[in-house]
N, C-alpha and C positions, 0 to 999 in steps of 0.2 A: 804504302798507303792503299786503300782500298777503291779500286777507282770504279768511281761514282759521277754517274754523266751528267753535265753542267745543263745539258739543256731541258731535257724530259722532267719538268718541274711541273706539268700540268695533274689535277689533283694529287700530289703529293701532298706528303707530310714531313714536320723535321725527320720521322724515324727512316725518311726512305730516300729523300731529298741530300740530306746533313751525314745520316751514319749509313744508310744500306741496308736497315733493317726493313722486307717487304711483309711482314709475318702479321702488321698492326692493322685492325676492321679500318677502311676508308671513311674519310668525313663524309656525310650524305650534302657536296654541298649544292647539289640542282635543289633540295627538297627544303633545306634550311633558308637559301637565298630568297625565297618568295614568301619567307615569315619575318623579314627582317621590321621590317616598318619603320617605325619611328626611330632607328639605332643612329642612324645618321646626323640625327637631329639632335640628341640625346649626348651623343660624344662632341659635336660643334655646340654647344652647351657647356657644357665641358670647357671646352678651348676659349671660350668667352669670359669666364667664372674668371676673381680673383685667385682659384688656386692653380699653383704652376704646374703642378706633380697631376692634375685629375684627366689632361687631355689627352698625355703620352698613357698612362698609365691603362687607361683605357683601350687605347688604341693594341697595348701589349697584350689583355687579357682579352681581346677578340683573335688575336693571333694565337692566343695559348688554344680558345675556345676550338680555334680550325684546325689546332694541332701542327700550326707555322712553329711553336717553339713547346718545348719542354714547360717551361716555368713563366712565370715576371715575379719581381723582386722588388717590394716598393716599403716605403715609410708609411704609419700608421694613419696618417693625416687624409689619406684618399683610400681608410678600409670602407667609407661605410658606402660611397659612390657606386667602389668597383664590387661589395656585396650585394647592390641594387642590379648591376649590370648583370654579376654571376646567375642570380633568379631568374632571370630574365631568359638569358641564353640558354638557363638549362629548360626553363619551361619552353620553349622551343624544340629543344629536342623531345622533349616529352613529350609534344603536340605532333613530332615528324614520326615517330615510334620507338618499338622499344629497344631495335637494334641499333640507333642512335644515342640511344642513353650510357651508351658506353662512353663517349665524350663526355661527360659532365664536369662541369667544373668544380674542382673545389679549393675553398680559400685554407692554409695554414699558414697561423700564425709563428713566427717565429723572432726571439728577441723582442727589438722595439719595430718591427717590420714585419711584413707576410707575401706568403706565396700566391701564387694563383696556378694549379696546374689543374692538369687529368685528372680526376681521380682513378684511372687503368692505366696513367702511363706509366709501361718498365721502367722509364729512365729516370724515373724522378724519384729522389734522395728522401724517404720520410722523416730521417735521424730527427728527435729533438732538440740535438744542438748540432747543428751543422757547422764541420770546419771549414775553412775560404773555400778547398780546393770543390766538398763537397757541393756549397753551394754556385760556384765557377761553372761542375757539371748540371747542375740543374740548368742553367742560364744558357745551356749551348753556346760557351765561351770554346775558345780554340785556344785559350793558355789559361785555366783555371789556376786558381793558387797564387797567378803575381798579383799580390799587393802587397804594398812595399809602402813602410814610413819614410821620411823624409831623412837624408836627402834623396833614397831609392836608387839603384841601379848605377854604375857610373857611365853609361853608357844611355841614361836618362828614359823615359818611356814612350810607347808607341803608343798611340791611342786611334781607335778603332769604332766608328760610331755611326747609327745610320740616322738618318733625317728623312719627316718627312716633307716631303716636298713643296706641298701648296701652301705650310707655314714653316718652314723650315727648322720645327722642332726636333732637340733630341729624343729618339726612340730607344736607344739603347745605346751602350759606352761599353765598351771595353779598353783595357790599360795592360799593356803588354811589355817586359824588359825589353830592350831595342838591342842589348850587348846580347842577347843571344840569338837573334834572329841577323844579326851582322855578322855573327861569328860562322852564323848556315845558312846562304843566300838561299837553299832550295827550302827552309821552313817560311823563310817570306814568300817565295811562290807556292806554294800549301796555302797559306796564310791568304789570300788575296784569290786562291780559286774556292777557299770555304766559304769567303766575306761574300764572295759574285752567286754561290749558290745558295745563299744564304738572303742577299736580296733580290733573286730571282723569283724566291720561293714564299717573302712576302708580300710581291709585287703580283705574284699570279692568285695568292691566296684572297686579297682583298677583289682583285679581278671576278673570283670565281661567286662572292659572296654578293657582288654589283656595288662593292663600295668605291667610293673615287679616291682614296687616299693610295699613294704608292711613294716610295722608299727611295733613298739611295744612299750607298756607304759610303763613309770619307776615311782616308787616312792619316792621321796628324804625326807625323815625324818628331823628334826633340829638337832638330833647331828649325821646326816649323815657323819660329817668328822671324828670322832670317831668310828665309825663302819668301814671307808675304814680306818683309821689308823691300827685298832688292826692288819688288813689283810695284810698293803702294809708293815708291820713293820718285817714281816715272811717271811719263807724263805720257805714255802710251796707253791703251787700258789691255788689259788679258787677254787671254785669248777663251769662248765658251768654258771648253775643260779645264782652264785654267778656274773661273770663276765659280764653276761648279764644286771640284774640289776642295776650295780653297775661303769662299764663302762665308764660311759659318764662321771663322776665326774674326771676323770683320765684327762680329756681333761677340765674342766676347776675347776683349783687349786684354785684359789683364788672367785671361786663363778661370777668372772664377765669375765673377759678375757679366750675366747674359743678359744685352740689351738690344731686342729685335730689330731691327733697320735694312736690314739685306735680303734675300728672299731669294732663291734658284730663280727667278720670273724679274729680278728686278733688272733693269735696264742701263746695265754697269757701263755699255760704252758710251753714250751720248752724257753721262753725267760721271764720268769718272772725275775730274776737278771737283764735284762737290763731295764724291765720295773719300776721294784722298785727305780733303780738307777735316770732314765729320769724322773718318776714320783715328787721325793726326791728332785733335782735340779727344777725343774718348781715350786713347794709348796712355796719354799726358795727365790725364785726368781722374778717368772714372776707374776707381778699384774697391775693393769690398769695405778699408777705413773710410773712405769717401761716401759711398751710398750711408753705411751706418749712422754717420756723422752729420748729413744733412735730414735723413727720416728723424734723427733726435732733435734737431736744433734747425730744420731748415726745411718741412716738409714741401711746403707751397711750391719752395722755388723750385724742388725737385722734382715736385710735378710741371710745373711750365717747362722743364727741358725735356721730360719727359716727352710731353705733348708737342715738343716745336721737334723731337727725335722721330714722331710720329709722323708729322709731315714731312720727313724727308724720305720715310718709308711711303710712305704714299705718292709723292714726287716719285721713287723711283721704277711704280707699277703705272706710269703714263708716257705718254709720248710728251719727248723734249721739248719744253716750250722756254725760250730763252730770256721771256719778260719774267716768268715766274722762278725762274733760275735765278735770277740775277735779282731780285725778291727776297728771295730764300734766301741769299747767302749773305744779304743785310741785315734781316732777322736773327741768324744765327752767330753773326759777327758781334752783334749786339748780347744778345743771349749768351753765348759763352765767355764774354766778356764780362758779364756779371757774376757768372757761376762761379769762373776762376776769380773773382775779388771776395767774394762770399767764402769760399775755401779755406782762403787766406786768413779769413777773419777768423772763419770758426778755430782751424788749426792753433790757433792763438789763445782759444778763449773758449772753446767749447769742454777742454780736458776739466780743468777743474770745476763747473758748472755742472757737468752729468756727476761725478762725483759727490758733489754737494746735493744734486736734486732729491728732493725726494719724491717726485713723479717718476724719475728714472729708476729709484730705485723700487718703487712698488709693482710698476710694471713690470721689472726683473724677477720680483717675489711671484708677483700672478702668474706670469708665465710658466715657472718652476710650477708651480701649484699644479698649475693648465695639465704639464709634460706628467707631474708624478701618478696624478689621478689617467691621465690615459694611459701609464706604462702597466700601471696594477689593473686596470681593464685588460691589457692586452697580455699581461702576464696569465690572468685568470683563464682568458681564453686561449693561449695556450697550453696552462695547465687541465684545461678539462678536457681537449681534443689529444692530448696524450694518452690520458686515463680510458679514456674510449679508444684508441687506436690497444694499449698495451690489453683492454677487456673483452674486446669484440671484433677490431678488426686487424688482428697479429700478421696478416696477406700483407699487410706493408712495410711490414720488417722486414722481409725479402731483401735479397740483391739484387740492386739496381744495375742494368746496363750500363756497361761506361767505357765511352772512345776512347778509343787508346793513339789513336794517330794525332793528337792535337800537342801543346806544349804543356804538359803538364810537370809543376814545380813539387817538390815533395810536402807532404802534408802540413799545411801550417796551425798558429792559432786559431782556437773560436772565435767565429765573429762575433764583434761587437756591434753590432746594430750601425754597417756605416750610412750617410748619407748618400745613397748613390742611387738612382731608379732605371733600373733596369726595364 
């Protein structure tokens, strides 16, 4: 492997940081950082909005902008946000000159999702149908190509994700077979010095730009649920790096459904009892038939959990106060105590009532409707940005640079447009 120094991340780029390529124009970012203005406000806008995909999303295609990563990789639901953002960032370079107009961004669509990269990055894949592995390389993934149907791997998945910290949102996933990286303990330590220079290198990027958001990576093992068990079952609480680590699993129980409560800032040891208690209730309770089930048939009350889930995230960014502990945990004694009898009911009685409705099922036709008409928009705009790439701009059928030191699996199927945001 090419070794590449973990520390000298200051103006870097993924091409110099991630691969060792030093050959790439630098970001101008002394000259960009004093046009930033309102971007701060604009992406916490974002984070505030009921869409879940617009705040990460954002956050990714200001790192693409810096040249932190190759690509992001998102669903069509946050094209027209991050096409607000892209004008934005490029008239800025525009405004700084013309030898930063080499960074410019730009959006390809591809499937039912699009890209956001360079338009002068080597490394980035134009193909109009990208396979996994191809688009794996766009992502500056270190194992492009694992994706795996279910049941995947027997030796189960590693997942690989950074957060950022002052909301403890997903920024990017990665999903990695676990039985090959057991099989070569030195591709895990590979593996864990890419991830470190890798959030090194988005930590000094936002630094450089004066933005306050900064990263950190986690590792989630496959019997990660068994390692936060042996802990949440105690009556000790963790230790910092334990909690650091470890964190984000607290916030989604059942692996799919993400319910914010935890925070890198929250105050785990003086309130660990309430957090074992709220943890305990969510594992038992809340998983993706669950949420569906009450938005059809039980909105309100999902909101009052919601809302009393809120106050314990809030409880847990103050200092311990024992009267309002001991508050809190009569409120919620009571509140989950309805939730689970409400559960109960619906589970009974909600199956054949969405069957019969016919609110359930119009909204199921709208929705269809909603999906088909955006996918023929985003086909269209796919097909006209090829037609102009195969008539004018044929420079990006080129070959793409591409790591070779990472785990790369043999070339798989077409994507299908997964649900995943990179």
């Amino acid at each position: 492997m090419q070794n590449i120094p973990a520390t000298r991340t200051r103006r870097q780029m993924a091409e110099e940081a991630l691969y060792g390529n030093v050959s790439e124009p630098k970001f101008p970012f002394e000259l960009v950082a004093k046009k930033l203005g309102s971007l701060t406000e604009d992406i916490e806008s974002a984070n505030r909005s009921g869409s879940y995909n617009a705040f990460p999303s954002m956050l990714n295609t200001v790192l693409v902008w810096a040249r932190a990563r190759t690509a992001t990789w998102w669903t069509n639901d946050v094209y027209g946000i991050n096409e607000t953002l892209v004008s934005s960032l490029n008239a800025i370079l525009e405004d700084v000159g013309a030898n930063a107009t080499y960074h410019r961004l730009e959006l390809v669509p591809r499937f039912n999702m699009f890209f956001v990269t360079c338009r002068n990055s080597p490394r980035f894949n134009w193909s109009t149908r990208p396979t996994h592995l191809e688009i794996g390389q766009n992502l500056d993934f270190f194992a492009p190509s694992h994706v795996f149907k279910d049941p995947g791997p027997s030796g189960g998945r590693l997942c690989v994700q950074y957060l950022e910290r002052s909301t403890g949102r997903p920024l990017t996933i990665e999903k990695i077979s676990f039985d090959v990286l057991y099989a070569d303990p030195a591709c895990l330590e590979r593996l864990k010095q890419f991830c470190h220079r890798k959030e090194m290198l988005f930590n000094n990027t936002m630094e450089q730009l004066g933005l306050n958001y900064r990263f950190k990576y986690q590792m989630l093992y496959p019997n990660h649920g068994q390692i936060i068990q042996s802990v949440m079952c105690g009556s000790i609480p963790p230790t910092l790096e334990w909690w650091e680590e470890n964190f984000f699993v607290l916030n989604n129980p059942d692996g799919i459904v993400i319910i914010q409560w935890c925070r890198f800032e929250s105050e785990f040891r003086d309130n660990w009892e309430l957090i074992c208690y709220v943890y305990s209730f969510l594992l038992k309770n809340i998983c993706l038939e669950t949420c569906q089930m009450f938005e059809r048939c039980a909105n309100e009350q999902w909101e009052q959990l919601a809302a009393k889930i809120e106050e314990v995230h809030v409880a847990l960014t103050q200092p311990f106060n024992a009267q309002k502990s001991e508050s809190l945990f009569t409120d919620l004694r009571r509140e989950f105590s309805d939730f689970m009898a409400t559960a109960d009911t619906l589970r009974k009685t909600s199956g054949s009532d969405a069957k019969n409705s016919k609110v359930s099922i119009y909204r199921r036709l709208r929705w269809r409707v909603m999906l088909s008409i955006r996918w023929v928009r985003f086909a269209l705009r796919a097909f006209s940005q090829d037609i102009r790439i195969r008539l004018f701009e044929r420079w990006k059928l080129r070959k793409p640079l591409v790591w070779k030191d990472g785990l790369m699996e043999s070339d798989g199927p077409l994507c299908q447009a997964h649900e995943w945001g990179y």
